[in-house]
C-alpha positions as CSV (number, residue, x, y, z in Angstrom):
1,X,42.4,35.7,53.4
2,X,41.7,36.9,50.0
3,X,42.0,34.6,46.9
4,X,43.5,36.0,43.8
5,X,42.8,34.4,40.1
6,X,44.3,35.8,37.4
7,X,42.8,35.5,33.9
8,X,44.5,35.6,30.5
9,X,43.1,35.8,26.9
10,X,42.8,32.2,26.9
11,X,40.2,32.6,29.2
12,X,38.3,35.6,28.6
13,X,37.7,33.7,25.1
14,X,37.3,30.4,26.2
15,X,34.6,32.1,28.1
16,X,33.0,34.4,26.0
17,X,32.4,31.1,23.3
18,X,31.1,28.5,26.1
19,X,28.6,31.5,27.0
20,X,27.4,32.2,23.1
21,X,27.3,27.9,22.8
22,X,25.5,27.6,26.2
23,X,22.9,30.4,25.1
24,X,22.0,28.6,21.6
25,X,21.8,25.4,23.3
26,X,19.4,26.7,25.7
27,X,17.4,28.4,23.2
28,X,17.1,25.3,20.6
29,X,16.1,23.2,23.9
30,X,12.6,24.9,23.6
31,X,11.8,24.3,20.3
32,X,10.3,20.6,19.5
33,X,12.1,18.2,17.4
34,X,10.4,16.1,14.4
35,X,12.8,13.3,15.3
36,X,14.3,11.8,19.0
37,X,17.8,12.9,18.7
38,X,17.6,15.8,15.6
39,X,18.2,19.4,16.4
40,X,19.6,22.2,14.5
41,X,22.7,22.2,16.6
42,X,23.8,25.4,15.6
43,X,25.5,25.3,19.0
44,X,28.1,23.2,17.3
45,X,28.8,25.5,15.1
46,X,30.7,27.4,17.8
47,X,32.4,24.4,18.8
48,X,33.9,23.9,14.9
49,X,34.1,27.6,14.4
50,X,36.4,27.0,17.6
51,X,38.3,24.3,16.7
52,X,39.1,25.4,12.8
53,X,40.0,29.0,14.4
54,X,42.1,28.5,17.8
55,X,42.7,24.7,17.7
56,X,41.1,21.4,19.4
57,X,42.1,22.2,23.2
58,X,40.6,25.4,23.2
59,X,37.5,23.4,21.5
60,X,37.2,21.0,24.2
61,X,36.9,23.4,26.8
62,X,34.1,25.3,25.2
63,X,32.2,22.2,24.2
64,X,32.5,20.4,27.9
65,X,31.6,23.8,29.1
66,X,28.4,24.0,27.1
67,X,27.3,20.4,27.6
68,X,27.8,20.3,31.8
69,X,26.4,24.2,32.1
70,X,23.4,23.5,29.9
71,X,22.7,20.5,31.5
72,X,23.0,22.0,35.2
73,X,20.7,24.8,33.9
74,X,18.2,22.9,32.4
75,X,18.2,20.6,34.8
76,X,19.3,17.4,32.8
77,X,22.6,16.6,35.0
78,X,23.6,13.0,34.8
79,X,20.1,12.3,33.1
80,X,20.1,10.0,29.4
81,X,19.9,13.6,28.0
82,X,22.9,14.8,29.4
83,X,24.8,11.8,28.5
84,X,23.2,11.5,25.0
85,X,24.6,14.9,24.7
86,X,27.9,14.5,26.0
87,X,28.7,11.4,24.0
88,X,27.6,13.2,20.7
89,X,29.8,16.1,21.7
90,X,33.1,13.8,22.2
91,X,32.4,11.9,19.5
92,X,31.8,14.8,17.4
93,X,35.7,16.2,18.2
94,X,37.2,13.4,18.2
95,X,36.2,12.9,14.7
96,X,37.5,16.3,13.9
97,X,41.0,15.7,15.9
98,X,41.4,12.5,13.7
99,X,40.6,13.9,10.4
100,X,43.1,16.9,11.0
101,X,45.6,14.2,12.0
102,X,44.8,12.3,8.7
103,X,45.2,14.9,6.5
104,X,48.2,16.4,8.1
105,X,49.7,12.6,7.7
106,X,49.0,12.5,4.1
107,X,50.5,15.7,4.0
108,X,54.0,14.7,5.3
109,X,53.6,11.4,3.0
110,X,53.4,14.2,0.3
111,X,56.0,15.8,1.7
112,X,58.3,13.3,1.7
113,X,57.8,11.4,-1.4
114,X,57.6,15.0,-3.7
115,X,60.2,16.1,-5.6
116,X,59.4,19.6,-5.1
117,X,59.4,19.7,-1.3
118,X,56.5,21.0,0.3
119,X,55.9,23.5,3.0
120,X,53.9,23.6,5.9
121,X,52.5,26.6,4.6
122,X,50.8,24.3,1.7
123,X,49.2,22.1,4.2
124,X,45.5,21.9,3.2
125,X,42.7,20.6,5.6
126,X,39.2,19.7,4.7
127,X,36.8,23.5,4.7
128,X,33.9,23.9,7.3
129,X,31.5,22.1,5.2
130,X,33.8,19.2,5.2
131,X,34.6,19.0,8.7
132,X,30.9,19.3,9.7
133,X,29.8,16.8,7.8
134,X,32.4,15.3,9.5
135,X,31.0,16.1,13.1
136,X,27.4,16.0,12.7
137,X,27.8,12.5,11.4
138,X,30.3,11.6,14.8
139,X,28.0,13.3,16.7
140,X,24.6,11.5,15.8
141,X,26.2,8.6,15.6
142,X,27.4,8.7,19.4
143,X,24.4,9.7,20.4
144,X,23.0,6.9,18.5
145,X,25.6,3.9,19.9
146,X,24.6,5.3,23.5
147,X,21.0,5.7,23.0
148,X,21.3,1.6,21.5
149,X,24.0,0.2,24.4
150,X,22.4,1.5,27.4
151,X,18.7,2.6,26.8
152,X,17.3,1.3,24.0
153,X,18.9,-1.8,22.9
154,X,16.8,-2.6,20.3
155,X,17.7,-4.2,16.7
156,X,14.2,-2.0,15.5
157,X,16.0,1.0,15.9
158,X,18.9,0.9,13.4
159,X,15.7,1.6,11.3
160,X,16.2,5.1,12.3
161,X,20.0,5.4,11.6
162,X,19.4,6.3,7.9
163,X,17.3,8.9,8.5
164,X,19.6,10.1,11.0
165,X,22.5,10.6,8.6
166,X,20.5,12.4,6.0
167,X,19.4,14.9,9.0
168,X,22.9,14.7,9.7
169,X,24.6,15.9,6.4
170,X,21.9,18.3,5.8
171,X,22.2,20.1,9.1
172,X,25.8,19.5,8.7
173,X,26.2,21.5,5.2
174,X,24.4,24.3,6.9
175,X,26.5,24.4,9.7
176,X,29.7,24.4,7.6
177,X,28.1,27.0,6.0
178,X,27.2,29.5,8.8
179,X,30.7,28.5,10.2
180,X,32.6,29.2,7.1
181,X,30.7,32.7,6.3
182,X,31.3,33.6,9.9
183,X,35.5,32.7,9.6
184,X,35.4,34.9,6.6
185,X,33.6,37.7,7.6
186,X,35.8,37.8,11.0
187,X,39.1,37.5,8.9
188,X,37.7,40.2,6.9
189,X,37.6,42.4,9.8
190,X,40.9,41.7,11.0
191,X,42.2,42.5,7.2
192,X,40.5,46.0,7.5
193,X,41.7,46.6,10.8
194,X,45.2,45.7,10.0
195,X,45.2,48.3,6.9
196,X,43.9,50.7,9.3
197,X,46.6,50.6,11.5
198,X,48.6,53.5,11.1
199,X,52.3,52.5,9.9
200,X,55.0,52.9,12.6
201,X,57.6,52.6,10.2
């Protein structure tokens, strides 16, 4: 008996961005880190570059993807690491879901106090350099409240948490950064491809 699985779009991208996320997050694995718990994380930058371009479901998938693969192939499974990472990585969406929800509710409150009524097309959300600063400070900070509740629980180490944050902006304006150059260059590329499409009116 043969088994049939059939694929859509959905997939094939849902794919192709766990596998881009999983390979960064393999490859920053081998490079040391000044702090416990600081990283580049440029592998969340495919998460957010996910999440601003085809929404937070699609971002989910992609992220739990590259936190249970990466963990099976490094062999962290189940370990403080893997959990470390997988708390930072819900925490870090999370945050992202609830700010898009925020600002979409003060849009509507806008919306419905205005004289001049306002569109959805008007609907204005924060840019990548404001949602990862958004994320990287969710997703230190769950690390952090995991690493405190269940391994380290420790007064001595809210020392660390300022320093944390400061890595945390910083990496997060970089992030944003990369993120927001690669959404432009991408819609760029679909501009150009649009005008080259021949007109079939």
């Amino acid at each position: 008996m043969k088994l049939h699985f059939t694929t859509t779009h959905e997939d094939h991208r849902v794919a192709l961005l766990a596998a881009l996320a999983i390979t960064i997050h393999i490859i920053e694995s081998a490079f040391p880190s000044p702090l416990p718990g600081i990283k580049p994380g440029l592998a969340n930058v495919v998460t957010l570059f996910t999440f601003m371009m085809y929404g937070w479901k699609t971002a989910l998938q992609v992220s739990l993807l590259r936190v249970i693969i990466s963990s099976l192939l490094l062999g962290t499974f189940l370990s403080p690491t893997f959990l470390l990472s997988l708390s930072g990585a819900l925490f870090s969406l999370s945050s992202l879901i609830l700010t898009q929800q925020l600002f979409y509710l003060f849009h509507l409150t806008l919306r419905l106090f205005s004289r001049h009524g306002l569109s959805d097309n008007n609907y204005s959300q924060p840019g990548a350099i404001g949602y990862a600063i958004i994320a990287s400070i969710s997703h230190m900070s769950g690390q952090f409240l995991m690493a405190w509740y269940f391994f380290i629980p420790h007064p001595g180490l809210f020392k660390l948490l300022p320093i944390l944050i400061t890595f945390a902006v910083i990496l997060g304006i970089v992030s944003g950064i990369i993120t927001q150059l690669t959404i432009s260059q991408l819609k760029r590329k679909q501009i150009q491809k649009s005008q080259l499409q021949p007109d079939n009116q």
